[in-house]
Structures are given as C-alpha cells and as structure tokens.
N, CA, C and O atoms as CSV, one atom per row, in Angstrom:
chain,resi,resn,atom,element,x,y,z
A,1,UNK,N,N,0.849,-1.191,0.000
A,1,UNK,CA,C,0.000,0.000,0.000
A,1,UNK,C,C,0.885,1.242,0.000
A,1,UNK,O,O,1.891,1.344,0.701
A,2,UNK,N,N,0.363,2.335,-0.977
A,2,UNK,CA,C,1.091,3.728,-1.133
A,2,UNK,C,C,0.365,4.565,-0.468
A,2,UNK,O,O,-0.826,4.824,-0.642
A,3,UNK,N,N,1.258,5.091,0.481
A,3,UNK,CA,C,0.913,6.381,1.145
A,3,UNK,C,C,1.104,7.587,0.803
A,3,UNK,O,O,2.314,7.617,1.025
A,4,UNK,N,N,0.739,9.116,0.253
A,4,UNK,CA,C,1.563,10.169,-0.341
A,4,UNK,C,C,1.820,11.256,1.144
A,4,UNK,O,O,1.191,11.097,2.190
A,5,UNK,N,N,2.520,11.978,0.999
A,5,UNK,CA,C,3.142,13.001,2.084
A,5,UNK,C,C,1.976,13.682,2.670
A,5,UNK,O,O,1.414,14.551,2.004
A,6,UNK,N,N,1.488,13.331,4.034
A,6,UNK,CA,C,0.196,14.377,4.391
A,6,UNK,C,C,0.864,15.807,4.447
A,6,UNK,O,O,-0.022,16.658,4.526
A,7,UNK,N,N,2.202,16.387,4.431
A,7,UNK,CA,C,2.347,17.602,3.702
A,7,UNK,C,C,2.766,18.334,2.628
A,7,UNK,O,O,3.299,19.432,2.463
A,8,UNK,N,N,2.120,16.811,1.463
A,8,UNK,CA,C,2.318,17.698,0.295
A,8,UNK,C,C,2.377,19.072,-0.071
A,8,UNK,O,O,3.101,19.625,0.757
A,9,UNK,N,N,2.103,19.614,-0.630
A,9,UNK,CA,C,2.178,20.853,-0.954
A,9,UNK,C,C,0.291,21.163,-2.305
A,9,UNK,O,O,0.025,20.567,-3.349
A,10,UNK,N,N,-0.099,21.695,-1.962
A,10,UNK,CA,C,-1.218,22.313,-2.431
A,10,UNK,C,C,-1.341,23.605,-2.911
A,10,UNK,O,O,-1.073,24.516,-2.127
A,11,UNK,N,N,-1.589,23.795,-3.710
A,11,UNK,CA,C,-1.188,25.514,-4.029
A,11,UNK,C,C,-2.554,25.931,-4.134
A,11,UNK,O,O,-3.544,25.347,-4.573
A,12,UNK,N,N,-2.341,27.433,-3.475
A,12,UNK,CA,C,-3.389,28.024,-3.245
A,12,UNK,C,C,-3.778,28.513,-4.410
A,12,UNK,O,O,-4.977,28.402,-4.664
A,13,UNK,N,N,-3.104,29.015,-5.173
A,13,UNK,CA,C,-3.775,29.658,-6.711
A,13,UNK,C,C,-4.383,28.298,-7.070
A,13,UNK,O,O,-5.605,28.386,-7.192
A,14,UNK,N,N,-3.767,26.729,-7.330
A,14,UNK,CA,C,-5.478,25.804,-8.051
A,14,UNK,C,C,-6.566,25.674,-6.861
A,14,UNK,O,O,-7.643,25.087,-6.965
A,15,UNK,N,N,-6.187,26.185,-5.968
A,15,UNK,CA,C,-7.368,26.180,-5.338
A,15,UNK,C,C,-8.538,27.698,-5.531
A,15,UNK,O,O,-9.684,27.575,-5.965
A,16,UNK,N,N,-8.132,28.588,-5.248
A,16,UNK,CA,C,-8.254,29.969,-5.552
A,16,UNK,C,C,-8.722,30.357,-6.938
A,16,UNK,O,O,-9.670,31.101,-7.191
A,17,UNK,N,N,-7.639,29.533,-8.106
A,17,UNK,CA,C,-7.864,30.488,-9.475
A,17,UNK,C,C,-8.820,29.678,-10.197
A,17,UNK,O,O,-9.612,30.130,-11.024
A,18,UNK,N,N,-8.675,27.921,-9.705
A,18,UNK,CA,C,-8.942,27.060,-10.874
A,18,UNK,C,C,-9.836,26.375,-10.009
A,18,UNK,O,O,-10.961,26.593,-10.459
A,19,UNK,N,N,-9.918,25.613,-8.934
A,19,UNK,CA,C,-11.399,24.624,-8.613
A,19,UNK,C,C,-12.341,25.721,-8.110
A,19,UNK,O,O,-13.371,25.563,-8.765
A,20,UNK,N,N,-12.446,26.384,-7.573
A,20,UNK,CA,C,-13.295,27.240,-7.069
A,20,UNK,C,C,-13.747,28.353,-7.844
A,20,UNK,O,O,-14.484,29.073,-7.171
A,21,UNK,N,N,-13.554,28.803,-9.152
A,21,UNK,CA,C,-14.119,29.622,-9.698
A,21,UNK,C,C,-14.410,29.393,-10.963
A,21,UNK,O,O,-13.588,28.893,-11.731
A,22,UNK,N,N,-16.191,29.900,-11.483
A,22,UNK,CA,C,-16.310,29.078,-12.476
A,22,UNK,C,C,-16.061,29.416,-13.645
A,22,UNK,O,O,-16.318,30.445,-14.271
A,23,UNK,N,N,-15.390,28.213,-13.987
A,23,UNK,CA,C,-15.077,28.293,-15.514
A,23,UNK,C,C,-15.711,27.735,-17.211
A,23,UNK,O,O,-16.071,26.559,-17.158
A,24,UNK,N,N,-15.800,28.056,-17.914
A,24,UNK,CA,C,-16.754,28.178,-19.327
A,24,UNK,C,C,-16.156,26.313,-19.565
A,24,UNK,O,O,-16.812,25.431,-20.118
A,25,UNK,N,N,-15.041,26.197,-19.075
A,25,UNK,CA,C,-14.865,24.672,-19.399
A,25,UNK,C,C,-14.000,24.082,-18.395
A,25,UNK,O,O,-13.073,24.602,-17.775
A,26,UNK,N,N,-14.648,22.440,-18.323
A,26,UNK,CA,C,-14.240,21.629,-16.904
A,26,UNK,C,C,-14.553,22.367,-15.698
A,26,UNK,O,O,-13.740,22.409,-14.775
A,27,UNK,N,N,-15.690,22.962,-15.639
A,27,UNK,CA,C,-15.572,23.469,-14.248
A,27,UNK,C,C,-15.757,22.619,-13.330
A,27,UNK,O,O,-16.287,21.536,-13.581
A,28,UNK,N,N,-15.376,22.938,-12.178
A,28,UNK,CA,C,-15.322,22.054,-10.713
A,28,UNK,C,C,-15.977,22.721,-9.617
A,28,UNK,O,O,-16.382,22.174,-8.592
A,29,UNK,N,N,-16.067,24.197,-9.968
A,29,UNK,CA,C,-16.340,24.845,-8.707
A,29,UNK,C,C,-18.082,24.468,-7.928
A,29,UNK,O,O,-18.488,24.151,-6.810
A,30,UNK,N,N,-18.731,24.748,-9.359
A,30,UNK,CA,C,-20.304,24.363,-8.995
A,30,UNK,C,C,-20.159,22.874,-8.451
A,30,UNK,O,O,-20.522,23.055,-7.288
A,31,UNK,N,N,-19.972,22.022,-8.509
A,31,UNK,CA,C,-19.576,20.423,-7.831
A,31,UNK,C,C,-18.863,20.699,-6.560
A,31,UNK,O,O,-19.010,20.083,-5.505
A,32,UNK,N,N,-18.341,21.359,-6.712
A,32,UNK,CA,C,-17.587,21.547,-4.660
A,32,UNK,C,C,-18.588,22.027,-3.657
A,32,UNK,O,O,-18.887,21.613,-2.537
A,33,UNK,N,N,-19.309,23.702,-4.887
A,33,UNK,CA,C,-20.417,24.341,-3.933
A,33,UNK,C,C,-21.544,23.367,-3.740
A,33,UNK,O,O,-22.637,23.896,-3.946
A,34,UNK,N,N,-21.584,22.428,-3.493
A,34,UNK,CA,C,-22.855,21.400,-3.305
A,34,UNK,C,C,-22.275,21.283,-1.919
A,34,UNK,O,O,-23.247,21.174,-1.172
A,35,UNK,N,N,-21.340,21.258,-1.324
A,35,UNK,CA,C,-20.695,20.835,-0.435
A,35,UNK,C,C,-20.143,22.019,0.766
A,35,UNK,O,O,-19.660,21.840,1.884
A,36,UNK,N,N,-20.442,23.267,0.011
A,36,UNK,CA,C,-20.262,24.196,0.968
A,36,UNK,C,C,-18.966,24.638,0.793
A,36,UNK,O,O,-18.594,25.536,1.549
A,37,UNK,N,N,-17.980,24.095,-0.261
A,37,UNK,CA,C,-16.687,25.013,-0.519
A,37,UNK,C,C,-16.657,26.054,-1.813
A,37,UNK,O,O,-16.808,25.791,-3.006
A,38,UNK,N,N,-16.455,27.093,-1.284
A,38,UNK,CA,C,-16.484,28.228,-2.221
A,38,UNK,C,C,-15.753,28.932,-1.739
A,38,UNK,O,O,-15.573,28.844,-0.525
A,39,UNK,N,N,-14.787,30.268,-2.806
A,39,UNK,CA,C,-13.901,30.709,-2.559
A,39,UNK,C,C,-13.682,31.175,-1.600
A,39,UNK,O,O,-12.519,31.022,-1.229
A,40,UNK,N,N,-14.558,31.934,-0.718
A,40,UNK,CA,C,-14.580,32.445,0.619
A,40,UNK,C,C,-13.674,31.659,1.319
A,40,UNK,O,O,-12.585,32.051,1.737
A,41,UNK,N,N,-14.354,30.023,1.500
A,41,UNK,CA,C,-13.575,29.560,2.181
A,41,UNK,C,C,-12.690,28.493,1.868
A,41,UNK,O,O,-12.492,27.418,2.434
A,42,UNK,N,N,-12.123,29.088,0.694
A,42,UNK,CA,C,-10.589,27.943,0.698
A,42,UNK,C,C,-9.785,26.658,1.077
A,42,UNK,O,O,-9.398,25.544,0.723
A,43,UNK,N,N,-9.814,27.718,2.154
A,43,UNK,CA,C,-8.941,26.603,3.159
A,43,UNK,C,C,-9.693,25.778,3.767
A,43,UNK,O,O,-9.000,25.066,4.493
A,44,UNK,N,N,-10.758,25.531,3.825
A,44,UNK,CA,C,-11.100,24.336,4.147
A,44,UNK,C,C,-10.762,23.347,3.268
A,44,UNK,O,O,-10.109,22.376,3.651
A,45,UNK,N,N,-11.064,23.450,2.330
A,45,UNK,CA,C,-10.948,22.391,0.871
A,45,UNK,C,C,-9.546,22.174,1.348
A,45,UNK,O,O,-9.465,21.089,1.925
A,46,UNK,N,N,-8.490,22.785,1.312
A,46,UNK,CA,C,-7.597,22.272,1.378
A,46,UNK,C,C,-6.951,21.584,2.538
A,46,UNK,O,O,-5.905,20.956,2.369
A,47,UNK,N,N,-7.641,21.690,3.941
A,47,UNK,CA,C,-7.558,20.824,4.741
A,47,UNK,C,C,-8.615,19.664,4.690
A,47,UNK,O,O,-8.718,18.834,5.593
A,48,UNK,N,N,-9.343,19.674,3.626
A,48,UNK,CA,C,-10.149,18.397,3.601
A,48,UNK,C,C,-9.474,17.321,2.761
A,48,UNK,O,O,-9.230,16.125,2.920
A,49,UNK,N,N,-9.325,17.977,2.065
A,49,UNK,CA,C,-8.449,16.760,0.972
A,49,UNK,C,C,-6.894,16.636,1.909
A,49,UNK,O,O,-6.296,15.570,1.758
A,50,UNK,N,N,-6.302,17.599,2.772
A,50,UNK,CA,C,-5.166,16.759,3.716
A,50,UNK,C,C,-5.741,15.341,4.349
A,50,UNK,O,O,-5.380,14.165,4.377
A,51,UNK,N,N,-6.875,16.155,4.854
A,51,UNK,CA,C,-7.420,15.657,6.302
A,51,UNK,C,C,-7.883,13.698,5.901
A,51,UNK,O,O,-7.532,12.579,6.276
A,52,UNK,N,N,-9.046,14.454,4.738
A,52,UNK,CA,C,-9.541,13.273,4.410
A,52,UNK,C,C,-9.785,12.359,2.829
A,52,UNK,O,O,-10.637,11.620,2.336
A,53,UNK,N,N,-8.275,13.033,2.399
A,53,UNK,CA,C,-8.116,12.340,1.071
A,53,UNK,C,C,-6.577,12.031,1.600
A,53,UNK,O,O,-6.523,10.995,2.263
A,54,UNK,N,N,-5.410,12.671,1.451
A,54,UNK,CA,C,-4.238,12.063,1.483
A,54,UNK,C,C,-3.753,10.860,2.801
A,54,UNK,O,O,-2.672,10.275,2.865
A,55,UNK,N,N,-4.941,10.737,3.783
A,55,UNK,CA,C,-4.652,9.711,4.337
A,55,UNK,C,C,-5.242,8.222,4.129
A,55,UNK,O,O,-5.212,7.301,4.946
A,56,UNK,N,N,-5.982,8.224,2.353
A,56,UNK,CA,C,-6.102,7.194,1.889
A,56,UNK,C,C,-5.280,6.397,1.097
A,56,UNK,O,O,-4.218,6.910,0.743
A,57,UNK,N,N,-5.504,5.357,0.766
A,57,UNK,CA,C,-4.420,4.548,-0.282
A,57,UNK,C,C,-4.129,5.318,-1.749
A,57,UNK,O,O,-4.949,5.633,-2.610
A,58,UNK,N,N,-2.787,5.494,-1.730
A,58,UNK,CA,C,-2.459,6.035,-3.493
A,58,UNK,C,C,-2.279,5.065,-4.316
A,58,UNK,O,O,-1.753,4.053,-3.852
A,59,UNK,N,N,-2.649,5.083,-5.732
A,59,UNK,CA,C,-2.451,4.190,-6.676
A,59,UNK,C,C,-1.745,4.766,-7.586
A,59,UNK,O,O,-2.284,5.584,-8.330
A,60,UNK,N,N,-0.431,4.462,-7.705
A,60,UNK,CA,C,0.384,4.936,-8.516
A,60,UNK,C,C,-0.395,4.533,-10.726
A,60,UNK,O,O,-0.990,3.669,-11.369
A,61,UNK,N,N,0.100,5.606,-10.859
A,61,UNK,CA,C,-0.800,5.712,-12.471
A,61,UNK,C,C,0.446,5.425,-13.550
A,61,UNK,O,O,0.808,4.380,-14.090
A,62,UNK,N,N,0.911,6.696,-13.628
A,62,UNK,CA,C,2.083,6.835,-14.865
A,62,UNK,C,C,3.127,7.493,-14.670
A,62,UNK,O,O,3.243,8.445,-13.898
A,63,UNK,N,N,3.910,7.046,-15.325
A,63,UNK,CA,C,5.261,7.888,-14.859
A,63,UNK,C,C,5.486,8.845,-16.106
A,63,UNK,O,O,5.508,8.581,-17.308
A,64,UNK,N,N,5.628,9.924,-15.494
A,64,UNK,CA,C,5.974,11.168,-16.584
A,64,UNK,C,C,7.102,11.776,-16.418
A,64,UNK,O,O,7.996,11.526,-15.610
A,65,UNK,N,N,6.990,13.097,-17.713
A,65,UNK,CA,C,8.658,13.492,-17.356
A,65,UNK,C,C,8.696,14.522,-16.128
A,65,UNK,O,O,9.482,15.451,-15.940
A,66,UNK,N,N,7.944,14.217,-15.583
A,66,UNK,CA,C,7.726,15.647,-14.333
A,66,UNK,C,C,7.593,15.197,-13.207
A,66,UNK,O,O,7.646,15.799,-12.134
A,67,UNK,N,N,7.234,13.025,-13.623
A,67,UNK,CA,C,7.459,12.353,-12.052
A,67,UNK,C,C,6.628,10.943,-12.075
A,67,UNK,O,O,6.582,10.076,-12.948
A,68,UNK,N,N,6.041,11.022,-10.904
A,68,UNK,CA,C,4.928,9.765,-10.970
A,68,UNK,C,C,3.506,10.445,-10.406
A,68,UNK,O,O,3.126,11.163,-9.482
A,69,UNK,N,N,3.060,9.856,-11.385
A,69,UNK,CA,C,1.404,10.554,-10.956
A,69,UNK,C,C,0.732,9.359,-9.878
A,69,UNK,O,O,0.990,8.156,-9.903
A,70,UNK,N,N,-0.018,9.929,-9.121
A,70,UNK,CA,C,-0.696,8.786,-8.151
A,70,UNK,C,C,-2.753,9.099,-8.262
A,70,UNK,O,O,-3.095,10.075,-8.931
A,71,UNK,N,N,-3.313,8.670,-7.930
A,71,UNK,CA,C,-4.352,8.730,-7.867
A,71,UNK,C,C,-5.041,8.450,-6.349
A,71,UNK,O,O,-4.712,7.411,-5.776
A,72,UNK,N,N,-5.916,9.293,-5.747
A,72,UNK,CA,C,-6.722,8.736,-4.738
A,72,UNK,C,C,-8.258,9.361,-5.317
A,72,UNK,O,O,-8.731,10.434,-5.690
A,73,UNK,N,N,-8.600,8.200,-5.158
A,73,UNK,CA,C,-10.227,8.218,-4.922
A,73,UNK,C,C,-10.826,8.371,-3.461
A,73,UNK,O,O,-10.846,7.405,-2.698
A,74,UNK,N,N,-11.230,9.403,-3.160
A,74,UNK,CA,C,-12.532,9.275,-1.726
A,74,UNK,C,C,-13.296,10.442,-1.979
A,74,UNK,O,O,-13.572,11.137,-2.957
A,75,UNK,N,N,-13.585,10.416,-0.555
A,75,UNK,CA,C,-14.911,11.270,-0.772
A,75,UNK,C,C,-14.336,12.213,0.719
A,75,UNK,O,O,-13.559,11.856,1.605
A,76,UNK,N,N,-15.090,13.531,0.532
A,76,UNK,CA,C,-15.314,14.408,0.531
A,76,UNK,C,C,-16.111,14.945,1.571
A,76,UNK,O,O,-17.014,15.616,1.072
A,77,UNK,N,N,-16.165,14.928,3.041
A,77,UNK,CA,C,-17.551,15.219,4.075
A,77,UNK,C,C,-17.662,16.184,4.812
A,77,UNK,O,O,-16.764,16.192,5.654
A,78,UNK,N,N,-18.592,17.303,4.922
A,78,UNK,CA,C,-18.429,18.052,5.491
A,78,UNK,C,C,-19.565,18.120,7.007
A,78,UNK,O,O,-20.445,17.268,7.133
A,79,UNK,N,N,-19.437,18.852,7.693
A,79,UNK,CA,C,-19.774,18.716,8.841
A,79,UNK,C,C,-21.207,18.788,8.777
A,79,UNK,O,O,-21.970,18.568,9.718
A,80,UNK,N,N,-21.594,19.184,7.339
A,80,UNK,CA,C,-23.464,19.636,7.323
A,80,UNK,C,C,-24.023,18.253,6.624
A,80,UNK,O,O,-25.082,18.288,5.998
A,81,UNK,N,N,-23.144,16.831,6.776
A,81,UNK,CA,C,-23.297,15.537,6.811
A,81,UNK,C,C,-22.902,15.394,5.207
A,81,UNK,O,O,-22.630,14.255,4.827
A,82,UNK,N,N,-22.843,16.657,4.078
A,82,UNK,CA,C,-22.460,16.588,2.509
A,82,UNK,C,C,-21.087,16.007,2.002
A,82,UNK,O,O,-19.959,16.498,2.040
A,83,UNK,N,N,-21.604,14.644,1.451
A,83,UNK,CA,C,-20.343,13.885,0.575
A,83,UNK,C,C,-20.413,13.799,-0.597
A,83,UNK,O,O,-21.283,13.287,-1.301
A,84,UNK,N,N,-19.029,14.552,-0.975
A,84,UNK,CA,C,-18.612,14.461,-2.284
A,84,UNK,C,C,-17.704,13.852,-2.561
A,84,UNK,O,O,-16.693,14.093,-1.901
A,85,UNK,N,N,-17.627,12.966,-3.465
A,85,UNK,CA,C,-16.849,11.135,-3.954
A,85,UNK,C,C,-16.016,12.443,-5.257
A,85,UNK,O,O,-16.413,13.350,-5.988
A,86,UNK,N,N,-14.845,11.852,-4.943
A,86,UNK,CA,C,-13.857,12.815,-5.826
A,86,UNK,C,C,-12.464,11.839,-5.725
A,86,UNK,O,O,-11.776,11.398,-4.805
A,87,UNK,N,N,-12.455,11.767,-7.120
A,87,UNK,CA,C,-10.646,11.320,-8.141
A,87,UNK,C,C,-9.627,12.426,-7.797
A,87,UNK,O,O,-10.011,13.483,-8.297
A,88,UNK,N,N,-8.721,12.533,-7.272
A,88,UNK,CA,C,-7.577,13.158,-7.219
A,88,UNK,C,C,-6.433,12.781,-7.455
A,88,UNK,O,O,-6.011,11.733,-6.965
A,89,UNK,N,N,-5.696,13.548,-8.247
A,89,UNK,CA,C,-4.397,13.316,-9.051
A,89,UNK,C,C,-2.872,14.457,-8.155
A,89,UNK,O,O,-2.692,15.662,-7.975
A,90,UNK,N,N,-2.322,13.539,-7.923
A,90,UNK,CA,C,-0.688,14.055,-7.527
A,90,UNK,C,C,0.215,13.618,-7.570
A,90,UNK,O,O,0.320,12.459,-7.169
A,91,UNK,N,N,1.415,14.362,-8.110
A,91,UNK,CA,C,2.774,14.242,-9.084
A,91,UNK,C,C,3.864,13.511,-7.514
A,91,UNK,O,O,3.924,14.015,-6.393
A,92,UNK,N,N,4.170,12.965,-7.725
A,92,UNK,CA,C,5.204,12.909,-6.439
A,92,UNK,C,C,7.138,13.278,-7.659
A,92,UNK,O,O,7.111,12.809,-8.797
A,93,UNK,N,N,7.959,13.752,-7.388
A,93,UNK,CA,C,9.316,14.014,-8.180
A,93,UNK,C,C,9.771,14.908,-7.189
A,93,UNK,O,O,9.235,15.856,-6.616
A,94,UNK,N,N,11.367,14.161,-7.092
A,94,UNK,CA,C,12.490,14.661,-6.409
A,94,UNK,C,C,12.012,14.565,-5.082
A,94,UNK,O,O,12.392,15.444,-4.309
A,95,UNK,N,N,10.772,13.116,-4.375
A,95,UNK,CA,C,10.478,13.684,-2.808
A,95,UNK,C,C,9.273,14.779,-2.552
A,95,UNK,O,O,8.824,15.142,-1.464
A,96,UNK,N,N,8.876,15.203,-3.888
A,96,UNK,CA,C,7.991,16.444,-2.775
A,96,UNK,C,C,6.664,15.929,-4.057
A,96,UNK,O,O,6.648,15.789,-5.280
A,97,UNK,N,N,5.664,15.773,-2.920
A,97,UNK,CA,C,4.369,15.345,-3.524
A,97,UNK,C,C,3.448,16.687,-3.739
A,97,UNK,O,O,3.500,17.455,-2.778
A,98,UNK,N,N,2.582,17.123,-4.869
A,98,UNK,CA,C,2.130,17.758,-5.175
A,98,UNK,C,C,0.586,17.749,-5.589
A,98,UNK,O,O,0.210,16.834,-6.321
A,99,UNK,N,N,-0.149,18.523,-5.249
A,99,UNK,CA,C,-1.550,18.071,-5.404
A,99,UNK,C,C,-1.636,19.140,-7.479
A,99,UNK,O,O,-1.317,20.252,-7.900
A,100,UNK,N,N,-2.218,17.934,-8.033
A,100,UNK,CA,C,-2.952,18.513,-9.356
A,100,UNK,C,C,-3.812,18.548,-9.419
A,100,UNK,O,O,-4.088,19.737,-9.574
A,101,UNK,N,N,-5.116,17.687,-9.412
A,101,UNK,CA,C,-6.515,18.389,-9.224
A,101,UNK,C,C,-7.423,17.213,-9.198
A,101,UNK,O,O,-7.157,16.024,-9.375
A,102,UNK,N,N,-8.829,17.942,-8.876
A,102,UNK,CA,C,-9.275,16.509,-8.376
A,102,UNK,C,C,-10.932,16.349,-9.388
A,102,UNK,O,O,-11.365,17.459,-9.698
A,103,UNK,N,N,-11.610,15.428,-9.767
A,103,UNK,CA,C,-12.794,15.301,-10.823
A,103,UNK,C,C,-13.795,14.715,-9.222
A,103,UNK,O,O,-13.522,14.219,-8.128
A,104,UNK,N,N,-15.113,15.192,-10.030
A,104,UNK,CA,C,-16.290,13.993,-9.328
A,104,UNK,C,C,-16.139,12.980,-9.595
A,104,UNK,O,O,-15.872,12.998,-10.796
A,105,UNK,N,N,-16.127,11.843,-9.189
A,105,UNK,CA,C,-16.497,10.424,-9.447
A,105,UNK,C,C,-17.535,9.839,-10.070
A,105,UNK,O,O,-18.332,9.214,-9.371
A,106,UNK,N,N,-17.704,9.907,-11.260
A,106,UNK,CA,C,-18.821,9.044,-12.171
A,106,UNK,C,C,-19.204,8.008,-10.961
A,106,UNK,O,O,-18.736,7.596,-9.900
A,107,UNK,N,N,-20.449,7.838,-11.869
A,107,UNK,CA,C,-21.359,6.786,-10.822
A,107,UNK,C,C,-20.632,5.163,-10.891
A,107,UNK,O,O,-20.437,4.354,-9.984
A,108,UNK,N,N,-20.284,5.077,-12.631
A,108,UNK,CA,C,-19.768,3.722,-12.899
A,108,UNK,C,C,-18.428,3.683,-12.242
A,108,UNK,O,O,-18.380,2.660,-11.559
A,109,UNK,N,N,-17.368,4.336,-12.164
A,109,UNK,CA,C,-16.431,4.634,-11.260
A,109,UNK,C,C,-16.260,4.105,-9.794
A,109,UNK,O,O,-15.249,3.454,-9.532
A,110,UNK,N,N,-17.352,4.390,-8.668
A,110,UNK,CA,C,-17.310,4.373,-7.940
A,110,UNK,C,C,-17.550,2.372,-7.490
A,110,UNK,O,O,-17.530,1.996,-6.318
C-alpha cells in the first residue's frame, strides 16, 4: 500500500484560481459548492483533501517526465453531513508530492 506526504504541498492559486471559480470549461467549482466550498472559504478544501483524502491509499498511475502521478479516490464530508466522492491526481518528483486536481467520481467509477 502507497501512502503520499500528508504535507504535500497544495497551491493556493489551483485552489483559488482554478477549482473554485467558475469556468466556461471543466468546471469544478459548482460540484464543490454542493458541499459548501467556495472561494470564501478555501482553506477548508484544502484541509479536507489533507485531512480526508491524502490519508487514503495512493495508486500509482504513470510515470511522466515531471514524475509519478498517483491517484486517490474518496470522498469528501463536510460537517453539514455533505459527501462528495472525488478522483484526485498528484505528481510525487524529487520527494515532494504535489496536489494537481481533483474530478467527481462518475457513478460507474465508484
């Protein structure tokens, strides 16, 4: 079993520029706000996916020229009982694990 760094590194601009605000294509943000994360509040999202995505199993995917990509699948809960089932993708190279971004989970998926 693969574990990734519970202090990866997360950057606040894809959180800030790119899941949380909506965009004309792939948006993510309307799929988070079901859940109560919106830009206001940021940082939660990003202690949720510490909290309660990177301490699940990683499945290593592909190796690229920028590293190894891993995958976790979970879900998403917030205290107003709202779960959101979400794919997340992060680069691990040179030691430092990196969050890239994360999809809803199709139904057949899950």
């Amino acid at each position: 079993m693969t574990y990734l760094d519970p202090n990866a590194a997360i950057a606040k601009t894809k959180l800030r520029n790119y899941l949380l605000v909506l965009l004309p294509k792939d948006d993510k943000s309307q799929f988070l706000a079901q859940a109560g994360y919106i830009l206001e509040n940021w940082q939660q999202l990003e202690q949720d996916l510490r909290e309660q995505i990177l301490s699940l199993e990683a499945v290593p995917t592909e190796e690229t020229p920028y590293g190894q990509k891993f995958v976790i699948v979970g879900s998403l809960t917030r205290a107003n009982g709202t779960v959101l089932s979400v794919k997340t993708i992060w680069l691990v190279s040179a030691g430092l694990t990196r969050f890239v971004t994360l999809f809803p989970v199709r139904r057949e998926e899950q």
